[in-house]
C-alpha positions in Angstrom: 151.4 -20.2 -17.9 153.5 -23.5 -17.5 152.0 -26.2 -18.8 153.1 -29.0 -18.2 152.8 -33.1 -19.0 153.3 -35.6 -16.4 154.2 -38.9 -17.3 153.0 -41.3 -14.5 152.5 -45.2 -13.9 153.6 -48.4 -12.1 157.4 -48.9 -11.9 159.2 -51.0 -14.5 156.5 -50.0 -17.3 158.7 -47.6 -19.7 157.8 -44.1 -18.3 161.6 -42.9 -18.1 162.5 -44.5 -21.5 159.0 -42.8 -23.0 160.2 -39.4 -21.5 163.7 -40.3 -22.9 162.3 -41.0 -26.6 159.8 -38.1 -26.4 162.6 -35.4 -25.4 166.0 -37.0 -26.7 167.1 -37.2 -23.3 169.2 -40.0 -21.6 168.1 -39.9 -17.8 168.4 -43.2 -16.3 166.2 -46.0 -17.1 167.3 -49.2 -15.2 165.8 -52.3 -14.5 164.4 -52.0 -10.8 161.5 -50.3 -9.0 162.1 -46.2 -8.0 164.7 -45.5 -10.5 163.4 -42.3 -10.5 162.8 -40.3 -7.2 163.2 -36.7 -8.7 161.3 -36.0 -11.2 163.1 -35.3 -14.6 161.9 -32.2 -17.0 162.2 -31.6 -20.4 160.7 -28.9 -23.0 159.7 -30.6 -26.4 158.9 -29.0 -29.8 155.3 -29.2 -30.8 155.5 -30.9 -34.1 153.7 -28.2 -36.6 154.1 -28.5 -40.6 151.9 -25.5 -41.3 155.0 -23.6 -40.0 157.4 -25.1 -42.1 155.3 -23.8 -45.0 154.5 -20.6 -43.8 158.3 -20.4 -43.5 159.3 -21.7 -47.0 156.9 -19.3 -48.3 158.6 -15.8 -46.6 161.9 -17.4 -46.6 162.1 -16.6 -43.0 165.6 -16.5 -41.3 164.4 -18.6 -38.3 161.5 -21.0 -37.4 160.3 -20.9 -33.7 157.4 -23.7 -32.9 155.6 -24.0 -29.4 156.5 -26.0 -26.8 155.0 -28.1 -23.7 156.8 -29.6 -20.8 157.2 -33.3 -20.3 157.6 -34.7 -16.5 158.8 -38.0 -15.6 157.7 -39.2 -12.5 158.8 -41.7 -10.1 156.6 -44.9 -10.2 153.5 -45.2 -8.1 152.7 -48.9 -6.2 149.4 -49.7 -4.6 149.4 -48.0 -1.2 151.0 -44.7 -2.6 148.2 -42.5 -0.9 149.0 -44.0 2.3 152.6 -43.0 1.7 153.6 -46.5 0.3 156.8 -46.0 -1.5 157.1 -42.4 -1.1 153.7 -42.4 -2.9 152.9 -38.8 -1.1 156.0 -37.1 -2.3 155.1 -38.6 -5.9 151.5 -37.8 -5.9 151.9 -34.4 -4.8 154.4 -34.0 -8.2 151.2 -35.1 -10.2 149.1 -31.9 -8.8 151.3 -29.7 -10.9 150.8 -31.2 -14.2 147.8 -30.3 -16.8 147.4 -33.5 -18.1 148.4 -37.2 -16.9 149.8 -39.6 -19.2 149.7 -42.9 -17.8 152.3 -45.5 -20.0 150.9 -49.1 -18.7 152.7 -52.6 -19.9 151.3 -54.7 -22.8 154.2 -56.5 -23.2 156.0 -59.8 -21.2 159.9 -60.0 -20.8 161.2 -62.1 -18.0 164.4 -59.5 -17.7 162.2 -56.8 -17.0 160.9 -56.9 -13.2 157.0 -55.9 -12.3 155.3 -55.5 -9.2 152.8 -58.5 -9.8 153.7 -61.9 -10.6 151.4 -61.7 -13.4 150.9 -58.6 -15.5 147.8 -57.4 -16.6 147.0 -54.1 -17.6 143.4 -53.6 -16.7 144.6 -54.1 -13.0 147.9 -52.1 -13.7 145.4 -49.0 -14.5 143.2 -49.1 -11.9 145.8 -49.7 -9.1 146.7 -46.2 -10.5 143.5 -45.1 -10.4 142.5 -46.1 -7.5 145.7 -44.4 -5.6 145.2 -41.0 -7.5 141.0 -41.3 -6.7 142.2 -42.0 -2.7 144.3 -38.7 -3.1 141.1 -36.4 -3.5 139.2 -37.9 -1.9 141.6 -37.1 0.9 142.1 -33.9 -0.4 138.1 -33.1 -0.7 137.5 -34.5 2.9 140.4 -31.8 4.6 138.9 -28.7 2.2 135.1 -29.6 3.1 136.1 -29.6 6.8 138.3 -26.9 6.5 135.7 -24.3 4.8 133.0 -25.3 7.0 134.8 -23.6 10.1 135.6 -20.5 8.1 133.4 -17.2 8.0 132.5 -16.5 4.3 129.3 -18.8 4.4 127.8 -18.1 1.1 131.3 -18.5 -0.8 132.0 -21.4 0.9 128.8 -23.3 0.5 129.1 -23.4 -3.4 132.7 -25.0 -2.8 131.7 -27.0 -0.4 129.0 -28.2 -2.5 131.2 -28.7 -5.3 133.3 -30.7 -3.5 130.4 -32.4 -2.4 129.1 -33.9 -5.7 133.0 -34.9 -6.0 133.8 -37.1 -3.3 130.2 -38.5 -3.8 131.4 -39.7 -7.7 134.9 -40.1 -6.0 133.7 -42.9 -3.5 131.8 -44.1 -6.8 135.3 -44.8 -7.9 134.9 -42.4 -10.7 137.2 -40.1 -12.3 136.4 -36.5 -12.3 137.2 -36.3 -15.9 134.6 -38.6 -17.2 131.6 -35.8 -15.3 130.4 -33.2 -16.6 131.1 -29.9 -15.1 130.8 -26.0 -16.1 133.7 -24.1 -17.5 133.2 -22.6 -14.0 133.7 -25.5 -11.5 136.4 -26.9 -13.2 138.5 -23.6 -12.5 137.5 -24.0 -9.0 139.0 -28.0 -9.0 141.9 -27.0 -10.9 143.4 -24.7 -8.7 142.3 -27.3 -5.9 144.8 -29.6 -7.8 142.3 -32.6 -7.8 144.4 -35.5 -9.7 141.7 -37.0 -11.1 140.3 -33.6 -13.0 143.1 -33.5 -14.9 143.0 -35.1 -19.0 144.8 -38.3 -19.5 146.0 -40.1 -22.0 146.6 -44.3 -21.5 150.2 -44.9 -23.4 150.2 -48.8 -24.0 153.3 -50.3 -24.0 153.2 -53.2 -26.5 156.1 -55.4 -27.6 158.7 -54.7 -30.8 157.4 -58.1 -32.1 153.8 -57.0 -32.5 152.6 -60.2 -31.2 149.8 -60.2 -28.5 148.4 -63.0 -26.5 144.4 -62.2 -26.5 144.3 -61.6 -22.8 146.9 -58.2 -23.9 145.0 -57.8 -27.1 141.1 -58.3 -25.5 142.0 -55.4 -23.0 143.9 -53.4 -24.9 140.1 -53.0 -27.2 138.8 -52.6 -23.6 141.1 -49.7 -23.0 140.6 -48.2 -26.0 136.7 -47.6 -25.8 137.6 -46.0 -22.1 140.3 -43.9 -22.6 142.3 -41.7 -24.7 144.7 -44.3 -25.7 148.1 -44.7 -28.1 149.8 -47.8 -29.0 153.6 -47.4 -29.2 156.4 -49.9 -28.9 158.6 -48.1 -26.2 161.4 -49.3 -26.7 161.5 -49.3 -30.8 160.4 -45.6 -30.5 163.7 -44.7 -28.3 165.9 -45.9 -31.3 164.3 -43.2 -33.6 165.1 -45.5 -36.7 161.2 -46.6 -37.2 159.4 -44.1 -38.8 155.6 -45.9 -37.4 157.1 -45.3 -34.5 158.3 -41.5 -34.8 154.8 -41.0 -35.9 152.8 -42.3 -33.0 156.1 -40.0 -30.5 154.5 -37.0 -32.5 150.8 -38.4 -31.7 151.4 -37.7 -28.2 153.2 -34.9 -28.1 150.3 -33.4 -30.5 147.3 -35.0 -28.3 148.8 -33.6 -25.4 149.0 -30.7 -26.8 145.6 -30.5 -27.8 144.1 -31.7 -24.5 145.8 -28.8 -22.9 142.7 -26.7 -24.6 145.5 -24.9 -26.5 145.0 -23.4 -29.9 148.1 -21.7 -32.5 148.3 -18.4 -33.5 151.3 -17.6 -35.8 153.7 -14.3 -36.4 155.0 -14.1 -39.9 158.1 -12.4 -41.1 161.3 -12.7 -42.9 163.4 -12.6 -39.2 160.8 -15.3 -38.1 157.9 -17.5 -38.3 156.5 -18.3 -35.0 154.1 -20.1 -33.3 152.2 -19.2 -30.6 150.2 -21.2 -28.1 147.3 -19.8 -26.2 144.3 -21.2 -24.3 141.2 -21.2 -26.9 138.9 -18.4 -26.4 141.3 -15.8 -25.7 141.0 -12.8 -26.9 142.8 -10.5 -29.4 143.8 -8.4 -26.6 145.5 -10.9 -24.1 147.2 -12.6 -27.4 149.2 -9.3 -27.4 150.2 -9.7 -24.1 151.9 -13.2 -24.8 154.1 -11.6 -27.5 155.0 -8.6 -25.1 153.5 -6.7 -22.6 154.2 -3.3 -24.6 151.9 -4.3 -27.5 148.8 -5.0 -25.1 149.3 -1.6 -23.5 149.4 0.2 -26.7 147.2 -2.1 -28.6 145.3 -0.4 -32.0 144.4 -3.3 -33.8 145.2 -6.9 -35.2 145.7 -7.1 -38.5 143.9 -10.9 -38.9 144.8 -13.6 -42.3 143.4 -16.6 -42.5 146.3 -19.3 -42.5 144.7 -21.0 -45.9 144.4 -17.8 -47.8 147.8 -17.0 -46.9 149.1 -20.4 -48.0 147.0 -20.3 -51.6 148.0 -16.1 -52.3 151.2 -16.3 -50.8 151.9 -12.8 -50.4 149.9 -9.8 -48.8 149.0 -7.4 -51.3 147.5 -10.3 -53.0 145.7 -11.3 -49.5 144.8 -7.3 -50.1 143.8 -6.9 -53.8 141.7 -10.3 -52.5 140.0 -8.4 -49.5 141.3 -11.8 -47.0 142.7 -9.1 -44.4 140.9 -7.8 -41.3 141.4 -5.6 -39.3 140.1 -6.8 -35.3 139.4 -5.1 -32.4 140.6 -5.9 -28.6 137.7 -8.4 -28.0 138.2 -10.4 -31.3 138.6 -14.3 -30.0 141.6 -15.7 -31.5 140.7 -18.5 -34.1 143.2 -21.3 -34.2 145.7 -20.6 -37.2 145.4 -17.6 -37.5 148.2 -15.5 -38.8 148.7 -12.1 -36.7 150.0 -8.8 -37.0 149.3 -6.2 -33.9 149.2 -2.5 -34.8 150.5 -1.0 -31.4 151.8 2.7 -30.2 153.8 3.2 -27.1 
């Protein structure tokens, strides 16, 4: 499964120079509206300091961490789901990312253009919201008319009414997100590639000089009680030489990460220490699979150690004499941290 991160927003607001400091990349970044048609891609480290220990401890030869995909995607303008600005072409790149993060502008500079003659990031959001809220709606309207002419009734109906209670929150102006559905219907939207389903993160874009006016500083509070949101000077971050700033790069990378519904699982050895990301609740069995399709089909058992009592005893026939090994069946359901070994015959 790739997952992947799309960075998304109005033109001119630091999306490419984000993507740039998040994945030391140097795609272009200039100073005018659609500097970015194709989207650029770039596979970034998860930062993880447990594996650096588990590492130091068995002297491993080589440290492998996980990974997620970061996106950088044109800007959208108001009028994108009408095909504004090749708003379609952009929108449909946002249907395959897992989560949305949305860098808006908290920050004046008379060198750097922006759509409005005035900026203000409350209306910067939800002129992005309301374009990505007009694509399913779109979307829910063409699937709803589309089932109800096909033959499997029963099926159908449940989707349809899905889609339904969707559009009716939809025309609310309300992001999917912020509902609450079952573990089941949001499988069903996701593979529908509803934008507004997906987790987001706000990324506000404040000024090296740490001075706000209060119109920036009374909605960025707003903001923050909304949505999932990180304060990072853009620009300061992209020189790598301010450690605040390094910090909050890692913060979302990290909360990405963890809205993907991802947990770790690590393999220990002196070849390797890896990490391994997998979608929580899997099971022991399917965990085998990600390492290598042999193991699954010959799967006995997993050998199962607690990343703390590995960390305090250090070795494994201490973890033994100590009794902190299990042994787990097929069905165990992988704990996040957990340090593996799969017993397997082929």
């Amino acid at each position: 499964m790739k997952l992947k991160c799309g960075i998304i927003g109005l033109p001119n607001v630091g999306k490419s120079t984000l993507f740039n400091a998040l994945t030391n990349s140097n795609v272009n970044a200039s100073n005018y509206p659609f500097c970015t048609i194709e989207p650029n891609i770039s596979i970034v480290n998860v930062p993880d300091k447990k594996l650096e220990i588990l590492s130091e401890i068995v002297q491993s030869k080589k440290i492998i961490p996980s990974t997620i995909k970061f996106v950088d995607i044109a800007g959208l303008i108001k009028g994108a789901s009408k095909g504004h600005g090749l708003g379609n072409k952009f929108l449909n790149n946002i249907t395959e990312m897992n989560v949305i993060i949305h860098v808006v502008r908290f920050f004046d500079d008379e060198n750097i253009l922006h759509i409005s003659p005035n900026i203000n990031p409350i209306n910067d959001i939800n002129i992005i919201n309301n374009e990505i809220i007009q694509f399913d709606i779109n979307l829910c309207t063409k699937l709803i008319s589309n089932l109800s002419i096909k033959n499997n009734f029963k099926k159908n109906n449940q989707i349809i009414d899905l889609l339904n209670l969707c559009l009716n929150k939809l025309k609310k102006n309300k992001l999917l997100n912020t509902i609450n559905l079952s573990i089941e219907e949001l499988i069903i939207l996701n593979k529908i590639k509803l934008l507004t389903i997906k987790p987001m993160i706000i990324i506000a874009n404040i000024n090296d000089n740490k001075l706000f006016s209060k119109l920036y500083l009374d909605q960025l509070q707003f903001i923050s009680k909304k949505y999932n949101t990180i304060n990072i000077c853009v620009k300061l971050a992209l020189t790598k030489i301010n450690k605040l700033q390094n910090y909050f790069l890692d913060k979302i990378i990290i909360t990405s990460f963890n809205l993907l519904n991802l947990i770790t699982f690590y393999t220990v050895g002196i070849k390797e220490v890896k990490s391994w990301s997998i979608i929580k609740g899997t099971i022991a069995l399917e965990a085998a699979k990600k390492i290598h399709s042999d193991i699954k089909r010959g799967f006995i058992r997993a050998k199962i150690i607690n990343y703390n009592d590995y960390i305090f005893y250090k070795n494994e026939n201490k973890l033994k004499l100590a009794g902190k090994i299990r042994l787990e069946g097929k069905n165990y359901i992988i704990k996040n941290r957990d340090i593996i070994h799969f017993l397997f015959k082929v």
